[in-house]
C-alpha positions as CSV (number, residue, x, y, z in Angstrom):
1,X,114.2,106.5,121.8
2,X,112.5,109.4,120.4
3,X,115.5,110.5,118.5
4,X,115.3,108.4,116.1
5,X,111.4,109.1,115.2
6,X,112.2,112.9,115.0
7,X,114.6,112.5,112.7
8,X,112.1,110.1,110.3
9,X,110.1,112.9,110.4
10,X,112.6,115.6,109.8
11,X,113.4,113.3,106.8
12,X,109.8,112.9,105.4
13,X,109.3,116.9,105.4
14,X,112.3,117.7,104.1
15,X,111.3,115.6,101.2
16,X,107.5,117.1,101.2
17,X,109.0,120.5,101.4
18,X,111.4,119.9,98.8
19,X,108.4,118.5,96.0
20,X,105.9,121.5,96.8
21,X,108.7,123.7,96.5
22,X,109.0,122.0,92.9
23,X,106.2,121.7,92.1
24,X,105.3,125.5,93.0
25,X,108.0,126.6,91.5
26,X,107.9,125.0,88.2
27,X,104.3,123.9,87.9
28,X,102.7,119.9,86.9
29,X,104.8,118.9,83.9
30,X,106.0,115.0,82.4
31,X,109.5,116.2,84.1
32,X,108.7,118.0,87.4
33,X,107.1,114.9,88.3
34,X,109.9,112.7,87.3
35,X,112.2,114.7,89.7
36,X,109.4,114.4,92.3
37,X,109.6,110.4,91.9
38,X,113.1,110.5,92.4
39,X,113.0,112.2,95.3
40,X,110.7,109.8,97.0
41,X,112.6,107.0,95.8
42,X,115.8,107.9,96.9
43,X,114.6,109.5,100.2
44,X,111.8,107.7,101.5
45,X,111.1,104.1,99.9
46,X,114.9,103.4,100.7
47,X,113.4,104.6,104.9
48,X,111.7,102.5,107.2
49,X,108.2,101.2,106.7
50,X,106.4,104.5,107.8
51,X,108.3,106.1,105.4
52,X,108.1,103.5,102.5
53,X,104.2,104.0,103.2
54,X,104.3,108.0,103.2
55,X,106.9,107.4,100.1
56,X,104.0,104.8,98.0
57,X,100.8,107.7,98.9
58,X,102.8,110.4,97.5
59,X,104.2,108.0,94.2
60,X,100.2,106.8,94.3
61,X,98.9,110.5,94.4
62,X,102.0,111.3,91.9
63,X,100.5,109.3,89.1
64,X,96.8,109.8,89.3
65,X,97.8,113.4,88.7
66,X,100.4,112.3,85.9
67,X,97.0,111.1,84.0
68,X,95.7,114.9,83.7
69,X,99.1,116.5,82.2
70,X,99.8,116.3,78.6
71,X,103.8,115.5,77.2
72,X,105.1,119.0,77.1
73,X,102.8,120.8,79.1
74,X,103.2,122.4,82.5
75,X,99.8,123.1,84.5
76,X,100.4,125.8,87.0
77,X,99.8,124.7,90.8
78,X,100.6,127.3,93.0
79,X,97.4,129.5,94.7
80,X,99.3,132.8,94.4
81,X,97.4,133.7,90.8
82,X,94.0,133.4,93.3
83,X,94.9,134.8,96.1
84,X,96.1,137.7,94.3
85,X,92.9,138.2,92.8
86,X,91.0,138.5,96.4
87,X,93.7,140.8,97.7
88,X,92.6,143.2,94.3
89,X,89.2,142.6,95.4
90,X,89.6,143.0,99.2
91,X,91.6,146.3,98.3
92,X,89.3,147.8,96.5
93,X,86.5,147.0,98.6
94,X,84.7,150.1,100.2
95,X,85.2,150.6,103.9
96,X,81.2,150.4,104.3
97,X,80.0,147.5,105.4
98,X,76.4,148.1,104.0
99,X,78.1,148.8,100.5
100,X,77.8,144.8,98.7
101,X,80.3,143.5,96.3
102,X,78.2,143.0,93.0
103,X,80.2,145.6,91.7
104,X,83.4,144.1,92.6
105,X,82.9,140.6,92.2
106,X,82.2,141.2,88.2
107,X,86.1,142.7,87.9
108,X,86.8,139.2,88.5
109,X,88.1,136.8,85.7
């Protein structure tokens, strides 16, 4: 009885995974997105009705975010450039905890 659920599920974050990894990967663009579509389409709309439900939030999200990407242009969307930037600051930090990061914090973009 259960099977069946677990394996819905397995389906609907294989197809998550699969667009964040894109998306990370190769950043907002006209064409990542166009892949991401696809992928819902043929993956999840074609599922159940859980899944055609998951499959029309991430196609809903999917366009709102089409609106703020220009033809030709890829936006980057991965939080590696960030969290880079705090490990440089949490590096450098000074093992004092009386010592405050006014100094630090201006190295920051």
């Amino acid at each position: 009885q259960n099977a069946s659920l677990v394996d819905e599920l397995t389906e609907t974050m294989d197809c998550i995974t699969k667009i964040e990894k894109d998306i990370k990967n190769n950043g907002w663009s006209h064409g990542t997105i166009s892949r991401c579509k696809q992928l819902v389409t043929t993956s999840l709309m074609s599922g159940n009705e859980r899944q055609s439900k998951v499959g029309s939030l991430i196609l809903e999200y999917i366009e709102r975010e089409l609106t703020f990407v220009n033809e030709g242009e890829s936006q980057n969307a991965s939080s590696d450039p960030v969290e880079s930037i705090f490990g440089v600051v949490k590096d450098r930090m000074s093992d004092d905890k009386l010592s405050g990061v006014t100094p630090i914090i201006l190295m920051m973009p």
